[in-house]
C-alpha positions as CSV (number, residue, x, y, z in Angstrom):
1,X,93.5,134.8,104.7
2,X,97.3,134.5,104.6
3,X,97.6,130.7,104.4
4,X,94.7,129.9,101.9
5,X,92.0,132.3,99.7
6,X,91.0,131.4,95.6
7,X,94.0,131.4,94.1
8,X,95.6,129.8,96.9
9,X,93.0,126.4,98.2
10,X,93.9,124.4,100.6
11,X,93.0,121.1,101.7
12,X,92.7,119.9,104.9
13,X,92.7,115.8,105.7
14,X,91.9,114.4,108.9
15,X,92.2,110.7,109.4
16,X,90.8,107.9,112.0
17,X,89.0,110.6,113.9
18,X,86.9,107.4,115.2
19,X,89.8,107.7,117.4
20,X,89.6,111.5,118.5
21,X,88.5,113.0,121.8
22,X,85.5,115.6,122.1
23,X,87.7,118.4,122.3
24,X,89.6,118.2,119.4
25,X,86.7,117.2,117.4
26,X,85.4,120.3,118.9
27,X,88.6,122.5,117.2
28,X,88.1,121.0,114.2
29,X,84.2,121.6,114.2
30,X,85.7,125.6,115.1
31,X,87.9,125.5,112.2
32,X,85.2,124.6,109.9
33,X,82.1,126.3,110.8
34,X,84.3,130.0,112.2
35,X,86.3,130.1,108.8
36,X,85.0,132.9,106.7
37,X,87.5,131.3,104.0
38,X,85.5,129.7,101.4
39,X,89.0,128.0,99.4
40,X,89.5,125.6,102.3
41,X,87.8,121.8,102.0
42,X,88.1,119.4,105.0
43,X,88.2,116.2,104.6
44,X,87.5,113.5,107.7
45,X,88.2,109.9,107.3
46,X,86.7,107.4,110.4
47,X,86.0,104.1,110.5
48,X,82.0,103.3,110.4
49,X,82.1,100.2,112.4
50,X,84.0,102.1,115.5
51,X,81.7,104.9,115.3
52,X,77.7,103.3,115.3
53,X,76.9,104.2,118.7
54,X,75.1,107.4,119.7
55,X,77.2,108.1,122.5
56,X,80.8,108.2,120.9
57,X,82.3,111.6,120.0
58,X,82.9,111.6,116.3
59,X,79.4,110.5,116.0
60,X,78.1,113.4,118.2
61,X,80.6,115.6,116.0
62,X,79.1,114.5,112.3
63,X,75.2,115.3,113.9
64,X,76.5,118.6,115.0
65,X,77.7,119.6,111.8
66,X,74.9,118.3,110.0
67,X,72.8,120.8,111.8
68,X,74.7,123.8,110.9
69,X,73.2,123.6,107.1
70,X,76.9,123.0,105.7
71,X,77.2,121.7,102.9
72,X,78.4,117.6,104.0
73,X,79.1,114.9,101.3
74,X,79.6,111.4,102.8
75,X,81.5,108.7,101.0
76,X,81.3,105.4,102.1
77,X,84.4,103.1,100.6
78,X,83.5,99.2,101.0
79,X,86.2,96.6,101.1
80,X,87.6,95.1,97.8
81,X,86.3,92.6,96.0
82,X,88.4,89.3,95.1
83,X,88.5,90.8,91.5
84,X,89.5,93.9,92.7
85,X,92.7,92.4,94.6
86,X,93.4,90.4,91.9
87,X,93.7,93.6,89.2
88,X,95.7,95.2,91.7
89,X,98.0,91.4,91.8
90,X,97.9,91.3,88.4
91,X,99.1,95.3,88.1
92,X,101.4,95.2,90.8
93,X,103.8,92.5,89.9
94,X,102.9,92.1,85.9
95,X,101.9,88.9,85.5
96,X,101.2,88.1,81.5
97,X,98.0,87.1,82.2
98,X,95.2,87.7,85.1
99,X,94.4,84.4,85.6
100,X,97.7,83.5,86.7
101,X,97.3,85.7,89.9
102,X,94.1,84.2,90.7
103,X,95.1,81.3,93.2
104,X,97.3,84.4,95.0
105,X,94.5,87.2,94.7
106,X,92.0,84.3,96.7
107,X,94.6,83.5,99.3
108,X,95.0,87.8,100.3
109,X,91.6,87.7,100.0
110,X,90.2,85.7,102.4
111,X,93.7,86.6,104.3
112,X,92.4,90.4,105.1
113,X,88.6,90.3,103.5
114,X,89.2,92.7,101.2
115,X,90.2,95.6,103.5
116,X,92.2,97.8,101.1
117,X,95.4,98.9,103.6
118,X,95.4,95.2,104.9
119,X,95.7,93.8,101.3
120,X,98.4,96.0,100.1
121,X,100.5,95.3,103.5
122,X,99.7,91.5,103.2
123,X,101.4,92.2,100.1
124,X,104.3,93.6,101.6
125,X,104.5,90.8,104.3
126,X,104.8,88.2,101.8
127,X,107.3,90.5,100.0
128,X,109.4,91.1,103.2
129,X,109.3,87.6,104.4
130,X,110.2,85.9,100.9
131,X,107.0,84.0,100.2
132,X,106.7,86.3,96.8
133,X,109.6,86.3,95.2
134,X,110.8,87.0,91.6
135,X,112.8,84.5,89.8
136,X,115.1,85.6,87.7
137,X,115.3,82.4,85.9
138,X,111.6,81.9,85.0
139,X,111.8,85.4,84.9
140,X,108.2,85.7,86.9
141,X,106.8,86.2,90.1
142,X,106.3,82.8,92.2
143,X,104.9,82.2,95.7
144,X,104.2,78.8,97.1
145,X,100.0,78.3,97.5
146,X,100.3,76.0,100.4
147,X,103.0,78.1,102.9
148,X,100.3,81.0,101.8
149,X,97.3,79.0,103.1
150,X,99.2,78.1,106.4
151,X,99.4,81.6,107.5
152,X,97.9,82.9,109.8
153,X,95.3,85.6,109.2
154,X,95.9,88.8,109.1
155,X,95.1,90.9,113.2
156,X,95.8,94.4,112.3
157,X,97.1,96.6,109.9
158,X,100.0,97.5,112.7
159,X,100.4,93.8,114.2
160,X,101.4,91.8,111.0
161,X,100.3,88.2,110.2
């Protein structure tokens, strides 16, 4: 093809098509099962929970394509663990030691339950509202434990705290 053969792959990534209609799930299922191009890998990211009924669309989509014989590789991705938020902490804004992100890496934790896009904007809401700050004088990061607690939890990835 023009766009894509083997010297020239190309990758194509579809996200939240939990939230597609049947007939674009139906061009994409065209695009993948009438390409003769072999250099072309799709990639389709839904969320599980908004998809578990026999009845929605993407669901109906993933059955018909696991008919066709093509090869299909699922990967699930669970939420983070508390560790797991605190290495990314601990990463993030280079704390000397991990244990000193701990408190923090608890409070975003039970905050978004471990949901990775909900952690890292958490992370920017507390940035963006000044409850993580760096002092230059300490010359750390602080945040205050007890304004963290009284947040409120986190609705959506979209809606803020």
């Amino acid at each position: 093809g023009a766009i894509t053969g083997p010297t020239k792959p190309i990758i194509l990534f579809l996200d939240d098509l939990q939230w597609a209609d049947a007939a674009s799930l139906d061009l994409i299922r065209s695009i993948i099962l009438d390409s003769e191009e072999r250099s072309m890998l799709v990639i389709e990211s839904y969320r599980e929970s908004e998809v578990s009924h026999n009845d929605h669309p993407f669901f109906s989509h993933l059955r018909e394509l696991r008919m066709t014989g093509i090869p299909l590789e699922e990967i699930k991705i669970d939420n983070l663990k508390k560790v797991d938020v605190n290495q990314i902490l601990f990463t993030v804004i280079g704390m000397s030691e991990l244990s000193k992100t701990e408190l923090l890496a608890d409070i975003i934790y039970r905050k978004t339950g471990g949901n990775a896009l909900l952690v890292i904007e958490f992370i920017k809401y507390l940035w963006d509202e000044g409850l993580l700050w760096f002092s230059f004088r300490q010359r750390r990061w602080q945040w205050d434990n007890k304004t963290l607690e009284s947040k409120s939890v986190f609705k959506n990835a979209a809606g803020g705290c």
